[in-house]
C-alpha positions in Angstrom: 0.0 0.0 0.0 1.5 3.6 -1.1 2.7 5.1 2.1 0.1 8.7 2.0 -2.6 6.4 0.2 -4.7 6.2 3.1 -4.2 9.7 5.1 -6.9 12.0 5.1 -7.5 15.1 2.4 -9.1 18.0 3.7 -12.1 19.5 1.6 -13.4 23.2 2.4 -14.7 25.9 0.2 -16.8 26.1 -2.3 -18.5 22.4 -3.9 -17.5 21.2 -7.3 -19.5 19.4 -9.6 -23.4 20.0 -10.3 -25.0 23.3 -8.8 -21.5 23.9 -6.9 -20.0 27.3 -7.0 -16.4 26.1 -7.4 -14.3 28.0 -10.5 -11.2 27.1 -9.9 -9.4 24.6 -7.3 -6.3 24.6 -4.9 -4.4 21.6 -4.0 -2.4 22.6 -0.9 0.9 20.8 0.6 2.4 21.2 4.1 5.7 21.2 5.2 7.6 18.8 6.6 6.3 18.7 10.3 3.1 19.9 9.4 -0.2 19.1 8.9 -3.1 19.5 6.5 -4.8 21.8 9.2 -2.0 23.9 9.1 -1.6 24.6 5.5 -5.0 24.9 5.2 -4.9 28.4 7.1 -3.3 30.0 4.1 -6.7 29.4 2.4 -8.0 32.1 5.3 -6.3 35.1 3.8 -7.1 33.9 -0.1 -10.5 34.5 -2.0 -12.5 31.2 -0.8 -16.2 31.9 -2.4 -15.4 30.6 -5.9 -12.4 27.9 -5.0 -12.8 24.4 -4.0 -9.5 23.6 -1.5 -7.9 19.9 -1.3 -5.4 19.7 1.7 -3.9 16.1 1.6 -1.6 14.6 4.9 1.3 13.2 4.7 2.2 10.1 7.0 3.9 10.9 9.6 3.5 14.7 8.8 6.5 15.0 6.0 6.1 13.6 2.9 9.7 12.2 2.0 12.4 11.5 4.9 15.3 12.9 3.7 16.2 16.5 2.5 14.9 17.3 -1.1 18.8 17.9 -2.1 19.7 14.4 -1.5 18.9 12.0 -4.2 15.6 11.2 -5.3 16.6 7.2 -4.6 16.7 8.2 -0.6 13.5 10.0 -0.9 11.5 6.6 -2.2 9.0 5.1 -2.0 7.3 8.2 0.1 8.2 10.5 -3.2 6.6 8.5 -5.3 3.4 7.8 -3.2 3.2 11.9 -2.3 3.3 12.5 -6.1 0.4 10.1 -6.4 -1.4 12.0 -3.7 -1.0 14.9 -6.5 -2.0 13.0 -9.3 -5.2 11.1 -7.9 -6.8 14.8 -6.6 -6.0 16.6 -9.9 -7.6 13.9 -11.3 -10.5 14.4 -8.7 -11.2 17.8 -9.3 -11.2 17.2 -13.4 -13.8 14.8 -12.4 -16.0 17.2 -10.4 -15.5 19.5 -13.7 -12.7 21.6 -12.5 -10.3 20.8 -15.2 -6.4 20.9 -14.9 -6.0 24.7 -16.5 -8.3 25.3 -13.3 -6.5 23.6 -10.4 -3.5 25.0 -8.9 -1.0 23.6 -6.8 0.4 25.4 -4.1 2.2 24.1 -1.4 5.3 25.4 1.5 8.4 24.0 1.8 8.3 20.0 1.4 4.9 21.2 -0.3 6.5 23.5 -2.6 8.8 21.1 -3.4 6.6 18.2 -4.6 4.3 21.7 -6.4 7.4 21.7 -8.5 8.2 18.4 -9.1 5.0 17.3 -10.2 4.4 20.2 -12.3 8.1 19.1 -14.3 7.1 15.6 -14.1 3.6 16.0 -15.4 3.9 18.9 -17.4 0.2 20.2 -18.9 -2.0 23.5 -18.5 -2.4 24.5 -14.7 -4.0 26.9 -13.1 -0.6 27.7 -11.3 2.3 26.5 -9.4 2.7 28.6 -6.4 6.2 27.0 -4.3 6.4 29.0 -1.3 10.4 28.7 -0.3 11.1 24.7 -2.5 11.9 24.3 -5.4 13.0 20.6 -7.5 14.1 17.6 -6.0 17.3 15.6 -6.3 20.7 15.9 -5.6 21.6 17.4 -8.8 19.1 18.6 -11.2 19.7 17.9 -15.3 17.2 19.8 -17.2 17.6 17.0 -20.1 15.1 14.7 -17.4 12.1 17.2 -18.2 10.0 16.5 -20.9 7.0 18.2 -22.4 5.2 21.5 -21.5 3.5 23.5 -19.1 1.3 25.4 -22.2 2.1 28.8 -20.3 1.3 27.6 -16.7 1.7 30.8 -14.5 4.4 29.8 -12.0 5.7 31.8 -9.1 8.5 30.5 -6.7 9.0 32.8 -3.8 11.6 32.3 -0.8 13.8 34.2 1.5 17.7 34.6 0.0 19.0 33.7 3.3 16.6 30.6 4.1 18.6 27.7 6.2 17.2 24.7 3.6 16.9 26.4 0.6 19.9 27.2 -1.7 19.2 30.2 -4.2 21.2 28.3 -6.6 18.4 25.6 -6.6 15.7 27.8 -6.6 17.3 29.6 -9.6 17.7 26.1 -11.6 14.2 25.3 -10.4 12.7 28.4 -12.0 14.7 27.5 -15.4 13.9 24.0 -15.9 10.1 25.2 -15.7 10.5 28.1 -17.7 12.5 25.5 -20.2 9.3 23.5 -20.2 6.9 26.7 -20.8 6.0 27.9 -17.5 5.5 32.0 -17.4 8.0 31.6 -14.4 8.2 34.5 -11.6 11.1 34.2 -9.2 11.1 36.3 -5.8 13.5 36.3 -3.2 13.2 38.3 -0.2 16.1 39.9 2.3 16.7 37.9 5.2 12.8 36.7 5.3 12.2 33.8 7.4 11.4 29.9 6.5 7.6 31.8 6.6 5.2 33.0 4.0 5.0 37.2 3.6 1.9 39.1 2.5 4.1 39.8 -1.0 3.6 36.3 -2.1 0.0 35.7 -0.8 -0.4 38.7 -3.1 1.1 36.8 -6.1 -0.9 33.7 -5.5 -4.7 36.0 -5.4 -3.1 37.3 -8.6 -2.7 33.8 -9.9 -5.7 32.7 -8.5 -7.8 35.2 -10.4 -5.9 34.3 -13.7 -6.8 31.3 -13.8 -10.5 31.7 -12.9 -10.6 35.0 -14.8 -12.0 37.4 -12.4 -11.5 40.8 -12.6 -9.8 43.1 -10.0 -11.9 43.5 -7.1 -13.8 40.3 -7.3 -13.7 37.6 -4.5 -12.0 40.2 -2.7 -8.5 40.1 -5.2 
């Protein structure tokens, strides 16, 4: 049995499928040491009346046990089985009739990390890719691995230039592999911010967020 297969997924906002209000839809992934609950917060300060939220849990609250700069072979078989989380709720939503250019994934830290990584490794149309302070996995990252393409995916990767487990340099490789594969790819790094999310970047995911449902500005309070 996959290793997240049987955690829980939070579901809040609005309802998908027949008579639901839903536009778009938000997969959101915790940190390591974290929890669904926690993630789910973020949602708090976003526009909620028009977006359907999926918060999965990781076993064990982190989703892989080693550090996303080791190689991916130490990170298996929980990488493999957190991807799959990924995979099963995008195919969820598009099931509910939220399709993939609609769902975005946005996660923090470990959560940014697999955001990025599943969004390389299943490259299509997505609402967005929001990695608050991650960026792709592996020891060494070889562009020549990515194949296919985003189709313009709005991504934004945002992290402090100081922060303990994130290297700039891997954040900056991140950013070009998805650009490589077509992502409109925003880079932000921030003076001496913490391992936290600022107001900056929830203001780049509303913007996202209303790109990919199409609202105008000053809808759903964007």
């Amino acid at each position: 049995m996959p290793i997240h297969a049987d955690e829980p997924v939070m579901r809040f906002g609005a309802e998908t499928g027949a008579g639901g209000q839903a536009e778009i839809a938000m997969i959101m992934l915790h940190g390591r040491g974290a929890t669904a609950d926690d993630i789910s917060q973020l949602a708090e300060m976003l526009p909620q009346r028009n977006c359907a939220f999926a918060a999965p849990q990781a076993s064990g609250n982190a989703w892989y046990p080693q550090s996303f700069l080791r190689p991916r072979a130490e990170n298996e078989p929980h990488l493999s089985s957190a991807l799959a989380v990924i995979d099963r709720l995008v195919l969820q939503f598009e099931a509910e009739g939220i399709p993939a250019e609609r769902v975005l994934l946005l996660g923090f830290s470990q959560g940014a990390c697999l955001s990025c990584e599943y969004a390389a490794r299943n490259p299509r149309r997505y609402g967005g890719v929001l990695a608050l302070a991650g960026g792709l996995i592996g020891e060494a990252i070889d562009p020549g691995e990515y194949h296919g393409s985003l189709e313009g995916t709005p991504v934004f990767i945002g992290c402090s230039d100081q922060d303990p487990y994130i290297p700039v340099a891997r954040l900056e490789k991140s950013a070009q592999v998805l650009r490589s594969l077509g992502g409109e790819v925003s880079l932000q790094l921030y003076p001496g911010l913490p391992h936290t999310v600022n107001e900056d970047e929830l203001k780049h995911v509303r913007a996202v967020m209303a790109s990919a449902a199409g609202w105008t500005t000053g809808d759903h309070g964007v």
